[in-house]
N, C-alpha and C positions, 0 to 999 in steps of 0.2 A: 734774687735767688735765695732758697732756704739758708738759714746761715749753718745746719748742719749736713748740706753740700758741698764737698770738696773740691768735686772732680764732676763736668758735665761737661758733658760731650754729645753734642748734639748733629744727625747728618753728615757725618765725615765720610770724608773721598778722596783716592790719589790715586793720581792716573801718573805712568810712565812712559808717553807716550800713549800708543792706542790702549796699551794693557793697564786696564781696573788693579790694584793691588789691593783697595780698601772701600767697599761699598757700602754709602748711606749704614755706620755704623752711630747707634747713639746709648748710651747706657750714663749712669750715673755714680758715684763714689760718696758715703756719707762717713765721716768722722767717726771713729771707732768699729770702722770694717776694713777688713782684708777678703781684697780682691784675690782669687786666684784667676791669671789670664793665660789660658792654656791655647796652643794650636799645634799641626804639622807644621815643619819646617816649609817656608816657603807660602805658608796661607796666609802673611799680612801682619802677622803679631810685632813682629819686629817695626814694618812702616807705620805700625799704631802708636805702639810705645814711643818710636821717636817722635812722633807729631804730637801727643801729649809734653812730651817733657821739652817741648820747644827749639829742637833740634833738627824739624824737617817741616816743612810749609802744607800744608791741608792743598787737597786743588780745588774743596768744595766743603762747608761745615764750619763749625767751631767747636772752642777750646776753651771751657773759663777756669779758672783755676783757684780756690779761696774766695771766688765774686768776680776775678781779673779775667777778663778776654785778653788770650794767650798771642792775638795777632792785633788786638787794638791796643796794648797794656802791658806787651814783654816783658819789660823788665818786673815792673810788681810782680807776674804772672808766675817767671821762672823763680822768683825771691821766697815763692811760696811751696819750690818742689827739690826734696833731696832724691840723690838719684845713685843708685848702685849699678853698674854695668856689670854685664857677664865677665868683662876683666876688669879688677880692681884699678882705679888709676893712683898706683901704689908708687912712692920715690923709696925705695929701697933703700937707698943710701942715710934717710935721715932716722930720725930715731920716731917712736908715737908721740912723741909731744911736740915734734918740731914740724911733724906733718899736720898732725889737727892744727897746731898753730896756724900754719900755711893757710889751712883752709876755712878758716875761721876766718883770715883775712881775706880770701876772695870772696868770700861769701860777705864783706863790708860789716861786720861785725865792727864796733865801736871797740877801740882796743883796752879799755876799761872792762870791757865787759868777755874780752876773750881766755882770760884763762877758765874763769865760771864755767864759759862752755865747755872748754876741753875738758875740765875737770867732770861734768854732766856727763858728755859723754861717755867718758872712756868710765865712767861707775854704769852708766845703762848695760853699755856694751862687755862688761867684765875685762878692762884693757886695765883695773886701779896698778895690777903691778906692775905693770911692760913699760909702762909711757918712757922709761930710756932706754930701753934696747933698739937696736935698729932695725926696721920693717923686715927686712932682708934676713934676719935672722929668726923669725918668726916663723912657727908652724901654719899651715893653709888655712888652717881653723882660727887662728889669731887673724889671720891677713886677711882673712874677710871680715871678722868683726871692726877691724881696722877701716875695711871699707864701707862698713856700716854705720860708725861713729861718722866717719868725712861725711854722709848723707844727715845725720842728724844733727849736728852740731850746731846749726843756725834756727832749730827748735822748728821743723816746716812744717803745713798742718797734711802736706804729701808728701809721702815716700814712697818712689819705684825704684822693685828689685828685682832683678833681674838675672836670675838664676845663681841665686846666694847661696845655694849648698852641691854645686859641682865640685866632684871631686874632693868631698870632705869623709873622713871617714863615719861611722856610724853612732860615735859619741859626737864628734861635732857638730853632725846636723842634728842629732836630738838639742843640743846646745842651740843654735841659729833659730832653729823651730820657734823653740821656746821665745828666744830674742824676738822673734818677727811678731809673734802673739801677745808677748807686752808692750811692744810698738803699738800694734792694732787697738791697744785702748785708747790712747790720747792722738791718733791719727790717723789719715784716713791711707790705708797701702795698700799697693797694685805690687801683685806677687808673678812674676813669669817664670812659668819652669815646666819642664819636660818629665818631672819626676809626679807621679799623680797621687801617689800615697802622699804626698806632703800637703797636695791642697785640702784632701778631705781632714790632713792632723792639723793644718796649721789657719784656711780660711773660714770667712763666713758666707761668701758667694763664691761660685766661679760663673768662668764665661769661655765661651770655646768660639774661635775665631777659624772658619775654614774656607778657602778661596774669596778672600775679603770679605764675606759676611757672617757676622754673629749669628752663629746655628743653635747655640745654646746660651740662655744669660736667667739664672736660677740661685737663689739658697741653696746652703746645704741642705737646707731639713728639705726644700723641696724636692731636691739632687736625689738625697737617699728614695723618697718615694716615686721618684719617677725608675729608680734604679729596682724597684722592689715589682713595679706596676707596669712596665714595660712591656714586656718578655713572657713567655711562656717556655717550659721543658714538656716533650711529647715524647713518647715512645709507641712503635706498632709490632706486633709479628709478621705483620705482610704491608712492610712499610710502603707506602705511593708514591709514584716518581712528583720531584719537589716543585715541577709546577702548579700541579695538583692542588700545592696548599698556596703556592706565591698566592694565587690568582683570588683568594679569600679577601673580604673586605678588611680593612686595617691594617695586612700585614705589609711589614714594608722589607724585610727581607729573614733567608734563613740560613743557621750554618749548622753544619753537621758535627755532632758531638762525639763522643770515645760511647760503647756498647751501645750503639744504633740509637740512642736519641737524637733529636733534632732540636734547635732553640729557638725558639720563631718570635723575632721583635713584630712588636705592634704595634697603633697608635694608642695611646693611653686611653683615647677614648673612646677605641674601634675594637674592642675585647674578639678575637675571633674562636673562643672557646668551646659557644654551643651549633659554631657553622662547623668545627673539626668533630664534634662529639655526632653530630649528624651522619654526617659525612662516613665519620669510621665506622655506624652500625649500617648503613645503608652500602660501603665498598666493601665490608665484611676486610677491614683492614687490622683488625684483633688490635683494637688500642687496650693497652694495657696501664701506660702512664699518661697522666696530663696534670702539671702543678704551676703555680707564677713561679718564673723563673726570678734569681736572684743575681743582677747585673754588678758588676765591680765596674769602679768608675775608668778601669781602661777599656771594658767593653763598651761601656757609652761612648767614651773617645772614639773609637774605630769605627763604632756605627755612624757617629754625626759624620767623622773626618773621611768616609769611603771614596775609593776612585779620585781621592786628593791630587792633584795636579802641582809638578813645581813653580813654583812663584820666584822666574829670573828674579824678577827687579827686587825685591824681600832680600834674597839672597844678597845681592849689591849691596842694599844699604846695610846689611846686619855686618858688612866688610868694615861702616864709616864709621869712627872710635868717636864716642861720646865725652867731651872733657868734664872735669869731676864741679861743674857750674861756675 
């Protein structure tokens, strides 16, 4: 495998019974990218990220992890992945030095070598002044860099995080942002969250996960120009009922805007511009506007994720708490 391959994931599958949750998904993670891995609730993101980070069994596929097959080679596998869950697995009671301690020694850290780390950490993570206070007394914004430090501590060349700015206020996730982006130089991170403005401020890919299969897997830069290249905005005086235009080649669906525009997604490479500009001199339908529309990445969302369906078994396992490795 490349050695600036983190993360391959090749054909992955989990069945729950008859129900698919993850279908023939394969994508790759290299060393100085941030992933952002976006889905609905219930599309499989969740039975992803745990079959990645070694905590649920594939029913079809692999896992390698730093070179390690995740099902041949566990232990190496998981030795090479820090993991931040949506709830910090925080001991409140101890103070931050006594908890990186902690976790430095599960992570088999050579005890020579563990205050180094804590002390590494907690300067990545902005923790240098807290390390004696107690968890428990810390602001949300602290208690998750707290949980971000327990994922880096053991220096892994992956780190999945998993919605690391709920419920922070609007300095703090500028703060995390930031964190997550200087992570992203020296490792390779897988970012989950529901929040979309933060994958375009803080990734260099995303990938959008909908009824177990990867509907989208893009750069940014290519993100933006699909977001630019899409779409069209139309306006008519004697607008046409909207089969009219469904039924055009490329177009894959249309919603109705504020002063009688219409937005009409397309295929990028099925332009349907001079079948409408026909169309409106020949129905005498008084087109007056026609421009590329310009997509924000939750309209792509909604477009990929339509008529989403809930994912029981997704939902189960996002119930089963992940321990902090």
């Amino acid at each position: 495998m490349n050695d600036s391959i983190l993360v391959d994931v090749k054909n992955l599958s989990r069945f729950y019974g008859a129900l698919q949750a993850v279908k023939d998904v394969s994508f790759t993670i290299r060393r100085g990218e941030v992933l952002g891995f976006l889905g609905p609730n219930g599309a499989g993101k969740t039975t992803t990220m745990q079959i990645i980070s070694g905590n649920l069994a594939p029913s079809a596929g692999s896992v390698a992890i730093a070179g390690h097959d995740l099902l041949e080679d566990p232990r190496a596998a998981k030795s090479q992945i820090g993991y931040l869950p949506e709830q910090p697995p925080l001991y409140r009671d101890l103070t931050v030095d006594e908890y990186l301690d902690y976790c430095a020694a599960l992570n088999r850290l050579p005890r020579t070598q563990r205050n180094s780390a804590r002390d590494m950490a907690k300067e990545r993570c902005g923790l240098s002044d807290v390390g004696r206070r107690l968890i428990g007394n810390l602001s949300k914004g602290f208690q998750q860099r707290v949980g971000i430090a327990q994922a880096i501590i053991h220096l892994p060349p992956v780190v999945i995080l998993d919605e690391p700015t709920v419920g922070l206020d609007p300095i703090q996730i500028r703060e995390i942002r930031a964190l997550i982006r200087e992570l992203g130089k020296d490792h390779g991170v897988i970012l989950s969250t529901h929040i979309l403005p933060e994958v375009q401020a803080t990734c260099d890919h995303v990938q959008i996960i909908n009824k177990g299969e990867l509907v989208l897997n893009e750069s940014i830069q290519g993100l933006e120009q699909h977001m630019k290249s899409a779409s069209l905005t139309v306006a008519f005086r004697h607008p046409p009922p909207l089969d009219k235009l469904e039924i055009l080649t490329g177009v894959k669906s249309i919603q109705t805007e504020k002063e009688g525009r219409l937005h009409i997604f397309h295929e990028i490479d099925r332009n349907p511009t001079d079948d409408i500009l026909r169309l409106a001199v020949e129905k005498n339908w008084g087109l007056y506007e026609i421009r590329p529309g310009r997509l924000s990445l939750e309209q792509v969302f909604l477009e990929l994720t339509r008529d989403s369906a809930t994912d029981t078994a997704d939902s189960i396992t996002a119930a089963t708490p992940i321990p902090p490795l």
